[in-house]
ZAPA-143042 format. One record per residue: x negated, y, z negated of N, C-alpha, C in turn. Coordinates in steps of 0.2 Angstrom, whole numbers, plus 2048, in hexadecimal, padded with zeros to 3 digits. Layout:
% ZAPA-143042
nX,nY,nZ,caX,caY,caZ,cX,cY,cZ
X,Y,Z,X,Y,Z,X,Y,Z
...
//
This chain:
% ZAPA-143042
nX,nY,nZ,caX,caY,caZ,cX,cY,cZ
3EB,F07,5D3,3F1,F0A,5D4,3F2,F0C,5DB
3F7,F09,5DE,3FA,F0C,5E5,3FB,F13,5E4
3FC,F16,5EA,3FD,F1D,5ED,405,F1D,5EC
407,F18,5ED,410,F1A,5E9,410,F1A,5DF
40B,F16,5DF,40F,F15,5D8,409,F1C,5D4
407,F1F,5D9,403,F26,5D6,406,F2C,5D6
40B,F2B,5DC,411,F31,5DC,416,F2F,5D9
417,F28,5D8,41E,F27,5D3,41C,F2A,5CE
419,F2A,5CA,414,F29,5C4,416,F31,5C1
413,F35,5C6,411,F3A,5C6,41B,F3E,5C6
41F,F3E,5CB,426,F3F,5CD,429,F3D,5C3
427,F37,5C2,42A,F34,5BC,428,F38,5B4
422,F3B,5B6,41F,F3E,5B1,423,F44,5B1
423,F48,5B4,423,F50,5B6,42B,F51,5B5
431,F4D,5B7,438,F4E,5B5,438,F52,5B7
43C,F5A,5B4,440,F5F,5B3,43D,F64,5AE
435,F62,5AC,430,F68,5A8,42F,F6C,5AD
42F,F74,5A8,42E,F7B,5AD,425,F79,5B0
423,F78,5A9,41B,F77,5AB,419,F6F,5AB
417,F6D,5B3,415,F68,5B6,411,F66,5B5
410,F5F,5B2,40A,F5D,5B1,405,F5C,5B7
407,F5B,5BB,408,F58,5C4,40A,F5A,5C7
40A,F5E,5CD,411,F62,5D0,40C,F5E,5D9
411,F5C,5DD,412,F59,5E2,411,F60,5E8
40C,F63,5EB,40F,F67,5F0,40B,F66,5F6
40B,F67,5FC,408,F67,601,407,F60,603
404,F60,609,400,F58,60A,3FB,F57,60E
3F6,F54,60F,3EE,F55,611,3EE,F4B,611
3EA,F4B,617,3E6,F44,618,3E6,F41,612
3E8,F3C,610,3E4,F37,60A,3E3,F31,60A
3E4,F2E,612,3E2,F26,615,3DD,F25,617
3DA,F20,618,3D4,F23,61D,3D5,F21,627
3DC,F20,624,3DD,F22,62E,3E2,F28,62C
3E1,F2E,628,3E2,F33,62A,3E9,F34,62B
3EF,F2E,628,3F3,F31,623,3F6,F37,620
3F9,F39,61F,3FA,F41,619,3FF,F3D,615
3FC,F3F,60E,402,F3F,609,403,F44,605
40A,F47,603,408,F4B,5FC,404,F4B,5F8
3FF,F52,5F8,3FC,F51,5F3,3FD,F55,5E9
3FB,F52,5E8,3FD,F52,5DE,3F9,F59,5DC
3FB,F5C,5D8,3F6,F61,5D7,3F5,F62,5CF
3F0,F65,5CA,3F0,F65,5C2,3F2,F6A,5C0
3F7,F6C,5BD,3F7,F72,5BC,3F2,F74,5B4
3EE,F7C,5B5,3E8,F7B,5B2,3ED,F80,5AC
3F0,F86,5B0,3F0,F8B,5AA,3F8,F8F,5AE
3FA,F92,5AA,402,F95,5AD,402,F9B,5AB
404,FA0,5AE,403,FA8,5AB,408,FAB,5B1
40C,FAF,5AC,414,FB2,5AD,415,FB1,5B3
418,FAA,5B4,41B,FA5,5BA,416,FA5,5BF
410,FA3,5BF,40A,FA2,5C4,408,F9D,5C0
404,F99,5C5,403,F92,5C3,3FC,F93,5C7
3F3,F92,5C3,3F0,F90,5C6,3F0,F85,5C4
3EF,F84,5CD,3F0,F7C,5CE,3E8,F7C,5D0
3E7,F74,5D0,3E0,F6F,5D2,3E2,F68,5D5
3DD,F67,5DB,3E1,F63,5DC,3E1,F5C,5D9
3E4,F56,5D7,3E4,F51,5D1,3DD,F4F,5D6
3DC,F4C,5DE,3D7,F4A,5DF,3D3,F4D,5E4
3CF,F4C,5E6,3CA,F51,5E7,3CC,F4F,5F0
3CE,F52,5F5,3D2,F51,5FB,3CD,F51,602
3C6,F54,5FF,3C0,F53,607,3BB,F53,606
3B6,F52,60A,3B0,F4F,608,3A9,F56,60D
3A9,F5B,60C,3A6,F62,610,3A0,F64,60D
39C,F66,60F,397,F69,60E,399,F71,60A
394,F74,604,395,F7B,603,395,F7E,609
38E,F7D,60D,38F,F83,612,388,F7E,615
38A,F7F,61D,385,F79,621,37C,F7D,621
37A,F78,621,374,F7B,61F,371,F7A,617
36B,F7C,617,367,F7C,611,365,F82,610
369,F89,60F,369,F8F,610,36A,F93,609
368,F98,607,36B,F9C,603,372,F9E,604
376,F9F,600,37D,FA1,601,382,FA0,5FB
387,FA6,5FB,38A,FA7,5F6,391,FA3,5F8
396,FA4,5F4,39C,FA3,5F4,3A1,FA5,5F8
3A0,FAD,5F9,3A4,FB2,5FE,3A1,FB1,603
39B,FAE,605,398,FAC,60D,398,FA5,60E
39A,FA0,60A,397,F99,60D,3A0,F95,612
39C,F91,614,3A1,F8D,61A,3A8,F8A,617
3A7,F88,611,3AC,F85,60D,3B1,F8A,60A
3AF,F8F,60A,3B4,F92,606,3B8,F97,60E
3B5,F99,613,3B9,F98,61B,3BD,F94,61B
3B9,F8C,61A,3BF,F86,61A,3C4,F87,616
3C4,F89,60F,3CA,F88,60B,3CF,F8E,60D
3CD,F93,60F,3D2,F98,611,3D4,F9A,618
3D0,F97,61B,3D3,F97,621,3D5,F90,627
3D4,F8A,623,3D5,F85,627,3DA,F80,625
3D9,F80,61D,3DB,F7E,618,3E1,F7E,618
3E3,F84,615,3E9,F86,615,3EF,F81,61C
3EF,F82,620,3F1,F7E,626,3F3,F7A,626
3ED,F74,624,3EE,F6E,622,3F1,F6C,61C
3F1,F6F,61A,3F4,F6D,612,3FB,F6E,612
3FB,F75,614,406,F77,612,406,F7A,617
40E,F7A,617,412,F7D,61B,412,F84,61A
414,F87,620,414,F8D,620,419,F91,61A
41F,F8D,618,423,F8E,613,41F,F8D,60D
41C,F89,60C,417,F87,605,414,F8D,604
410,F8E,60A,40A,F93,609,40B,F9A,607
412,F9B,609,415,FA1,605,413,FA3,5FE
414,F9E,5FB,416,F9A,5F4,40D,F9B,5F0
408,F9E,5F4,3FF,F9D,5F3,3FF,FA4,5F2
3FC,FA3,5EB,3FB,FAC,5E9,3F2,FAF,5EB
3F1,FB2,5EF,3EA,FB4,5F1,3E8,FB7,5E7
3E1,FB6,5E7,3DE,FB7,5E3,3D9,FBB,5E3
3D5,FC0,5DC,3CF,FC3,5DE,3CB,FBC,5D8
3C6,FBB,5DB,3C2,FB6,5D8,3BD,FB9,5D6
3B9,FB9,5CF,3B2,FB8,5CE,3AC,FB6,5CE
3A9,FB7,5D1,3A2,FB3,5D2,39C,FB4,5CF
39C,FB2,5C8,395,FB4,5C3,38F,FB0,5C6
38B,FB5,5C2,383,FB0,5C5,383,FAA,5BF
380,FA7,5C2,37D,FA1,5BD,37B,FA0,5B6
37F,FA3,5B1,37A,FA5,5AD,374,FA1,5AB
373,F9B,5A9,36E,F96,5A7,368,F97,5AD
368,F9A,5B4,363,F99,5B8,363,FA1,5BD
362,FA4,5B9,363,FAA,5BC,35D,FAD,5C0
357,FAA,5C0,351,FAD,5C5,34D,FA7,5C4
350,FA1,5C7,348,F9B,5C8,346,F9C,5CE
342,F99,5D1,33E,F98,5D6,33D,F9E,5D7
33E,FA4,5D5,33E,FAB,5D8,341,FAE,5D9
348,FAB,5DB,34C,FAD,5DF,354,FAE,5DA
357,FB3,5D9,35D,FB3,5D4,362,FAF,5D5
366,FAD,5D1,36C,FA8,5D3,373,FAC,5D2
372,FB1,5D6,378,FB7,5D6,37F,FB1,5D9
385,FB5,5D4,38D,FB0,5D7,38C,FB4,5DD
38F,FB9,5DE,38E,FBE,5E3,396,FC4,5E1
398,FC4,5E7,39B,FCA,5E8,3A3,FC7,5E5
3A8,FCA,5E2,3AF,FC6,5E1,3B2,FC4,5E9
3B7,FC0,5E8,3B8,FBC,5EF,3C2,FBE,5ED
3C5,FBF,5F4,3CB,FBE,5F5,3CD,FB7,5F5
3CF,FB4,5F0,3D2,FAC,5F6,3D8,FA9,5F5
3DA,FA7,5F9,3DF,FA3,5F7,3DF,F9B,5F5
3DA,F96,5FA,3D9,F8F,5F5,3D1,F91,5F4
3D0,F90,5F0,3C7,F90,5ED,3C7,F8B,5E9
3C0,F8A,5E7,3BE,F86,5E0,3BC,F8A,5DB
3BE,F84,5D6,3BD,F87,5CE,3B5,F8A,5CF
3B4,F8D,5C9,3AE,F90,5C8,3AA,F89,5C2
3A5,F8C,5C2,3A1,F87,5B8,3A5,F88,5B6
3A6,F90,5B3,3A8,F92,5AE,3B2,F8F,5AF
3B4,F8F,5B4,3BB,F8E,5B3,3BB,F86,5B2
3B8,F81,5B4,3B8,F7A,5B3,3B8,F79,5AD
3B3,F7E,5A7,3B1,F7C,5A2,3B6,F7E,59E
3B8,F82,59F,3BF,F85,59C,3C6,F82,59B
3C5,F7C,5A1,3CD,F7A,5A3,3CC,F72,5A2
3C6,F70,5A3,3C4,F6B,5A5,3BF,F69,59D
3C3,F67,596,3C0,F69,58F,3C2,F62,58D
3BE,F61,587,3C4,F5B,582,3C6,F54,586
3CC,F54,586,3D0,F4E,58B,3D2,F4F,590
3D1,F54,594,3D2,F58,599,3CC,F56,59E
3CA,F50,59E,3C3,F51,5A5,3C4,F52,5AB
3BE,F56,5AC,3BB,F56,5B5,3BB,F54,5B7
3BB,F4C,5B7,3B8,F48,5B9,3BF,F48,5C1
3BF,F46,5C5,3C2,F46,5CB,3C3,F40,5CF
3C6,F3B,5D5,3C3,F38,5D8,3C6,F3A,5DF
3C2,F35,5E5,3C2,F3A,5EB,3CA,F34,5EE
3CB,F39,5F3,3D1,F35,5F7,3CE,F31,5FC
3D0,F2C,5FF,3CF,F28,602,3CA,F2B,609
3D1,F2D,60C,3CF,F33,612,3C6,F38,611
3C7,F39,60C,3C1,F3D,608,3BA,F39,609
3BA,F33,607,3B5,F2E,605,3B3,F2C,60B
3BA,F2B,60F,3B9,F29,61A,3B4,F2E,61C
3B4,F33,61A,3AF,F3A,61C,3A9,F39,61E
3A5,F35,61A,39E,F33,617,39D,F2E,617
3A3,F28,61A,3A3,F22,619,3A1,F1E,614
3A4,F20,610,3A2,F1D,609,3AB,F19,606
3A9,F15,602,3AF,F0F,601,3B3,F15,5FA
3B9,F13,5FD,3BD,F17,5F7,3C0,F11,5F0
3B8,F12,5EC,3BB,F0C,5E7,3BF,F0F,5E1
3C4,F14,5E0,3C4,F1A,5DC,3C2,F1B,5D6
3BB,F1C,5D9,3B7,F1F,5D0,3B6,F26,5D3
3B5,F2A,5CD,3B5,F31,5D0,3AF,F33,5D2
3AF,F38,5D7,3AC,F3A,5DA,3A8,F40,5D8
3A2,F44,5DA,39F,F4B,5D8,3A4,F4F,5DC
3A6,F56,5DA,3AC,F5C,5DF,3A4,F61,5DF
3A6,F67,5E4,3A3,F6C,5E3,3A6,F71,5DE
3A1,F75,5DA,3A6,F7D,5DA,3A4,F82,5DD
3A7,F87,5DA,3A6,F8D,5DD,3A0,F93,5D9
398,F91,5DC,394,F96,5D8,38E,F93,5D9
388,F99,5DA,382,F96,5DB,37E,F90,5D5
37B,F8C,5D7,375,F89,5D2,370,F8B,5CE
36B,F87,5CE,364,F8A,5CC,35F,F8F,5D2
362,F8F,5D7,361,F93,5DE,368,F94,5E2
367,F9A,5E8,36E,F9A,5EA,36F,F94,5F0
36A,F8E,5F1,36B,F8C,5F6,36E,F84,5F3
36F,F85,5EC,372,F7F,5EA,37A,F83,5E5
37E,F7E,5E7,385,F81,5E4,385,F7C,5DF
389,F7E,5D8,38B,F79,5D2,390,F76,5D4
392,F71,5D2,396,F6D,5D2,39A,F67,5CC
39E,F63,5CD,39E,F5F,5C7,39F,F59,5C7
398,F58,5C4,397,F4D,5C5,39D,F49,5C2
39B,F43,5C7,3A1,F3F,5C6,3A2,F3D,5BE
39F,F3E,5B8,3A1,F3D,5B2,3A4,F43,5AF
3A7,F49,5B3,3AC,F4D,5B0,3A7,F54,5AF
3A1,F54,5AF,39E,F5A,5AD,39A,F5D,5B0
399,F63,5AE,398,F6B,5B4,38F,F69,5B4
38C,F6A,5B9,386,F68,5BC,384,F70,5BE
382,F74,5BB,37F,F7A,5BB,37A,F7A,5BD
375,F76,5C1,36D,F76,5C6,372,F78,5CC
375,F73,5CF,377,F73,5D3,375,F6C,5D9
379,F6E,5DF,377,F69,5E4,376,F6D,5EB
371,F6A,5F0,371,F6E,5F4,377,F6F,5F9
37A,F75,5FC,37F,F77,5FE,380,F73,604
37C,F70,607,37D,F6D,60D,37E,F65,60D
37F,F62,608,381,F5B,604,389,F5A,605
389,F56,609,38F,F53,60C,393,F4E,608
390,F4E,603,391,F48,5FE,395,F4B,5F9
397,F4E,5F8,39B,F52,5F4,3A2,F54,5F5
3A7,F53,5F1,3AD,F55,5F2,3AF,F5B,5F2
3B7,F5C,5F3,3BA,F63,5F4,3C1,F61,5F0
3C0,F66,5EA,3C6,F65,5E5,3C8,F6C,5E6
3CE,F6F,5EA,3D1,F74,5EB,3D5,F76,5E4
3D4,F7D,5E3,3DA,F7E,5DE,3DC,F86,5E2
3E0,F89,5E0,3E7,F8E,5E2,3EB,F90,5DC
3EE,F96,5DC,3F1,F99,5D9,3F9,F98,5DD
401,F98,5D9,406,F98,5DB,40A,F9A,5D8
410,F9E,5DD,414,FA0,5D7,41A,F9C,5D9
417,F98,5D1,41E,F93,5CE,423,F97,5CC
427,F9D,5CE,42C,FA2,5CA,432,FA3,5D2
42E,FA0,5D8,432,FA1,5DE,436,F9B,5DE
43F,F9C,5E1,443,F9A,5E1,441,F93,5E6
43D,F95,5E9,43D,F8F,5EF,436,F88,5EC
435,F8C,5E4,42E,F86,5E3,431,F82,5DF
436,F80,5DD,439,F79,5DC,439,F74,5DF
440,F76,5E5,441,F76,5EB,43A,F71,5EF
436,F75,5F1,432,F73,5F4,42D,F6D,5F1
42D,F6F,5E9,429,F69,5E5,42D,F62,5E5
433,F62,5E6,438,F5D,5E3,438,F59,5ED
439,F5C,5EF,438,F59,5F7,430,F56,5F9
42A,F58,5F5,424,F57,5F7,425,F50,5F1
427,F51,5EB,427,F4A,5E8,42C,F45,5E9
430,F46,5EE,434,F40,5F0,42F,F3C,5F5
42E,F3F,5FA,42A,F3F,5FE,424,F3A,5FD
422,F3C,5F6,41A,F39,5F5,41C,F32,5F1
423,F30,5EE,425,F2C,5ED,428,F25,5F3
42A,F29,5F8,42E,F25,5FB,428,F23,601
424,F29,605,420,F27,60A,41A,F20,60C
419,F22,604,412,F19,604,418,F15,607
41D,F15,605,421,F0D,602,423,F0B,60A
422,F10,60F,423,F0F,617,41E,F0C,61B
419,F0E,616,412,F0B,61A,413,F05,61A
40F,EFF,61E,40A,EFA,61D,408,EF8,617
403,EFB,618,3FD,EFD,611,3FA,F05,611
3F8,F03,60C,3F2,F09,60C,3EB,F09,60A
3E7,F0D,60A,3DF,F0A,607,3DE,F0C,601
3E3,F0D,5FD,3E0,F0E,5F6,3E3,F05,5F3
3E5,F02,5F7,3E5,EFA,5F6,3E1,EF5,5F6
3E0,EF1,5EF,3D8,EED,5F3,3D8,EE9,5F6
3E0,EE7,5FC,3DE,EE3,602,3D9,EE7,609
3D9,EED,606,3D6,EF3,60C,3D0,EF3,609
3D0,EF3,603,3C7,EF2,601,3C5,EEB,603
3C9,EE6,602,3C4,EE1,603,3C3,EDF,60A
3C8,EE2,60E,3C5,EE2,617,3BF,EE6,616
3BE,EEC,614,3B8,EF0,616,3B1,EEA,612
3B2,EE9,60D,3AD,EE2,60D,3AA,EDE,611
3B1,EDB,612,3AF,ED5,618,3AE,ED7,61C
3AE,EDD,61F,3AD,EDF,625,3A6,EE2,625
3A2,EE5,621,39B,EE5,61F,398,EDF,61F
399,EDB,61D,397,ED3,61A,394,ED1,61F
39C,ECF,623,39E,ECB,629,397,ECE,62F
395,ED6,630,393,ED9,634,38B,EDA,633
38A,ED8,62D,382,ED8,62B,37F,ED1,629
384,ECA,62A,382,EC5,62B,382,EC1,633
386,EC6,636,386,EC5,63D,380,EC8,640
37D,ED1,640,378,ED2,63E,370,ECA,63D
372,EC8,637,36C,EC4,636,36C,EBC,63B
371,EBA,63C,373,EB5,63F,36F,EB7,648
372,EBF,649,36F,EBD,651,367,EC0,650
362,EC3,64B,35C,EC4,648,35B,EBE,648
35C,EB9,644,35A,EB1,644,359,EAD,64A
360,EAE,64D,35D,EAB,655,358,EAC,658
357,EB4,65A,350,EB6,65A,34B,EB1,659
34A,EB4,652,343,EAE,651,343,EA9,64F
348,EA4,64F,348,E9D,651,345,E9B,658
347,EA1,65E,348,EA0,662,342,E9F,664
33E,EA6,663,335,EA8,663,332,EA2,660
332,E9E,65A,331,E9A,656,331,E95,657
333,E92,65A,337,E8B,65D,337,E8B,664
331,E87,668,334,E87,66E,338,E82,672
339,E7C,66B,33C,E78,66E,345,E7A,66D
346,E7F,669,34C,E7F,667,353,E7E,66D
357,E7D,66C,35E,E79,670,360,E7F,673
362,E80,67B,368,E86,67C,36E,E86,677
371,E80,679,375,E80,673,374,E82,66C
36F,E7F,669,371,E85,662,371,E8B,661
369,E8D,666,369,E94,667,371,E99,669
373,E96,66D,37C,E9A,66E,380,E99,669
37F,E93,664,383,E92,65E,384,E98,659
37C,E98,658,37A,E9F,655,37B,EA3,656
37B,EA5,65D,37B,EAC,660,382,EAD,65E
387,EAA,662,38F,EAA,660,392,EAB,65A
38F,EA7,653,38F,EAA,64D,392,EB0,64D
38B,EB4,64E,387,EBA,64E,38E,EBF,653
38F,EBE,657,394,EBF,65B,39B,EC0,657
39B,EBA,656,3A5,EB9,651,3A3,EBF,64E
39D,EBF,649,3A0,EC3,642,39D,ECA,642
39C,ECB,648,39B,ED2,64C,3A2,ED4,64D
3A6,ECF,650,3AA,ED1,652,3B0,ED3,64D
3AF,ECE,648,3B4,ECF,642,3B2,ED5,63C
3AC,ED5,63F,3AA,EDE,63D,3AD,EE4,63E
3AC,EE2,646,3AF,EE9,649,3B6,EE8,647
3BB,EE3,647,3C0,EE3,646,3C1,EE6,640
3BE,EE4,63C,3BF,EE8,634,3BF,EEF,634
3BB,EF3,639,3B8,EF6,636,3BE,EFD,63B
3BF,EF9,63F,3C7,EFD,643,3CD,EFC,63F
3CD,EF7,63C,3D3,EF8,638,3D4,EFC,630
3CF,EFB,62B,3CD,EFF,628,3CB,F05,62A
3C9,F07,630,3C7,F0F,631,3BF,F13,62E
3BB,F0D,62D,3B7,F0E,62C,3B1,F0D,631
3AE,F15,631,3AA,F14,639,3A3,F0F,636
39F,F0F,62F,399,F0B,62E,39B,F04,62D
3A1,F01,62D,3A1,EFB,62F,3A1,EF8,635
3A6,EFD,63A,3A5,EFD,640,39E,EFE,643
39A,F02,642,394,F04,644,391,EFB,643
391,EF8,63D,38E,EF1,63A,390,EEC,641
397,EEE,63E,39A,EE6,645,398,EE7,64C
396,EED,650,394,EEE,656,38D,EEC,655
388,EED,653,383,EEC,651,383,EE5,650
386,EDF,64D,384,EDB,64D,386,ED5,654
38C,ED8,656,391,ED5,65D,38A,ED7,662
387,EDE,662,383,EE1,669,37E,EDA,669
37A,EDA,660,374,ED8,660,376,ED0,666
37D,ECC,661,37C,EC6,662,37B,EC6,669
380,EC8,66E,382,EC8,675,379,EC8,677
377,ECF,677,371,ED1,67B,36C,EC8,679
369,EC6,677,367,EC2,673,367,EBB,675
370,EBB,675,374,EB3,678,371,EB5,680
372,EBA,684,370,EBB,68A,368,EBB,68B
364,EBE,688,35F,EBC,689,35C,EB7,688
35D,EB3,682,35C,EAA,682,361,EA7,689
364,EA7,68A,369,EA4,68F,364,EA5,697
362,EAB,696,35F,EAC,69D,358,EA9,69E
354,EAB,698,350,EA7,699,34C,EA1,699
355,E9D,696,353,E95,697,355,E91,69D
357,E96,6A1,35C,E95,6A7,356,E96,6AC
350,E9C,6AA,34C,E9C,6AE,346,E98,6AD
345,E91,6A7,340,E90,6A5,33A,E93,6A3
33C,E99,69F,337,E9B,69C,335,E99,693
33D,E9A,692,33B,E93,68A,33C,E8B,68D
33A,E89,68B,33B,E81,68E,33F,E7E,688
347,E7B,68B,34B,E77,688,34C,E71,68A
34A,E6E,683,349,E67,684,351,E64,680
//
């Protein structure tokens, strides 16, 4: 499913209900050339015209907190990120009105509450305005037919260079593991992972959720213009990379860069191997090796992927270096070509 027919989808669904299945607000990167679209949010639970929201997909790709460190909730890097960086890039100053700060809880773990020695205290309650769910609030909201399960955005999966084939992804939460220097989270099959992962794993999603008051006159308004928006925008583009003509460049473009790769390695040691072998096949070879370097890095510019790109240069550098050093010396009679 395209990026429009996910907001259509969604805009189609939600009508003129007070409580949104869906509700359209903000907008954050979701390409992996860093794009912004409307992003969609769940709504989990609604209490006297407050809405706490999640986001439908999990929006970045961030460390709990850099390092392999002990650290709580109220101290680690990401929860700075979500309230102080976050905010920005997401909504509008008018939006952000609209974000109701919270007091948070942070229990200790109960299933691992003193392994290795060390207690797995939540820590102190935290102020916040975006944070993540807790265990306990995943398990709560996230029941029955309601899964956890999440997948990442495109943008997100670019982070770590990883292909956005949309299967879903692992998110963080919010709360210590089986020690404090691993944080829970929840696996991509929908369920709450209470050991934990260690805090410094870049590999892990950020499923942002927020409290809102859906009772202010300006939160229609602004939901109804974020859903036109995420209806009409894809249909402006080109493409986008939730398309599998975008995945199937990022293929070829691996393919294309690690058989280019092998093509200027073979020359090599044909080369080594063979002293009768021909200048001319030896540049045949090399050239290969060249094109699908080059149709690498081409790929790899165009889809916006840096580990494809890194592939295509790689195999363009290998062939070039290679073709020039057979070229030179068979020019100086050191291989003899007959």
């Amino acid at each position: 499913m395209t990026g429009a027919e996910i907001y259509k989808n969604a805009f189609d669904q939600a009508a003129d209900s007070r409580l949104l299945p869906l509700i359209a607000f903000g907008s954050y990167p979701m390409f992996s050339d860093g794009r912004k679209a409307p992003v969609l949010w769940k709504v989990l639970e609604e209490r006297e015209g407050k809405s706490l929201l999640v986001s439908e997909i999990s929006l970045d790709m961030l460390p709990y907190e850099e390092g392999d460190v002990s650290v709580s909730w109220e101290e680690c890097s990401l929860r700075k990120y979500l309230n102080e960086v976050m905010p920005g890039k997401l909504f509008t100053e008018e939006e952000q009105k609209l974000i109701i700060s919270v007091i948070n809880e942070n229990p200790d773990n109960e299933l691992f509450r003193a392994k290795g020695g060390e207690p797995s205290a939540g820590g102190n309650p935290t102020e916040d305005r975006l944070f993540l769910l807790s265990g306990e609030e995943a398990e709560k909201y996230f029941s029955g037919e309601r899964k956890g399960g999440a997948r990442a955005s495109d943008y997100a999966c670019g982070r770590i260079g990883a292909l956005p084939d949309g299967t879903n992804r692992s998110y963080w939460l919010r709360g210590p593991g089986m020690r404090r220097n691993l944080a829970v989270y929840v696996r991509s099959d929908g369920s709450v992972e209470r050991t934990g992962y260690h805090v410094g794993c870049r590999d892990i999603a950020v499923r942002p959720a927020f409290w809102i008051d859906t009772d202010s006159p300006d939160f229609k308004r602004l939901t109804e213009i974020r859903y036109k928006e995420g209806v009409e925008a894809p249909k402006s583009t080109e493409k986008n990379t939730w398309d599998e003509p975008s995945r199937g460049r990022v293929k070829a473009g691996i393919i294309a860069g690690i058989i280019g790769i092998v093509f200027a390695v073979l020359t090599a040691a044909l080369k080594l191997a063979a002293a009768d072998i021909p200048l001319t096949v030896y540049l045949i070879l090399a050239g290969c090796g060249l094109v699908l370097g080059i149709f690498g890095i081409a790929s790899g510019i165009k889809s916006n992927r840096q580990t494809v790109l890194i592939i295509g240069i790689t195999a363009a550098a290998l062939a070039l270096i290679l073709a020039g050093i057979g070229y030179y010396m068979s020019m100086s009679h050191i291989w003899k070509i007959y």
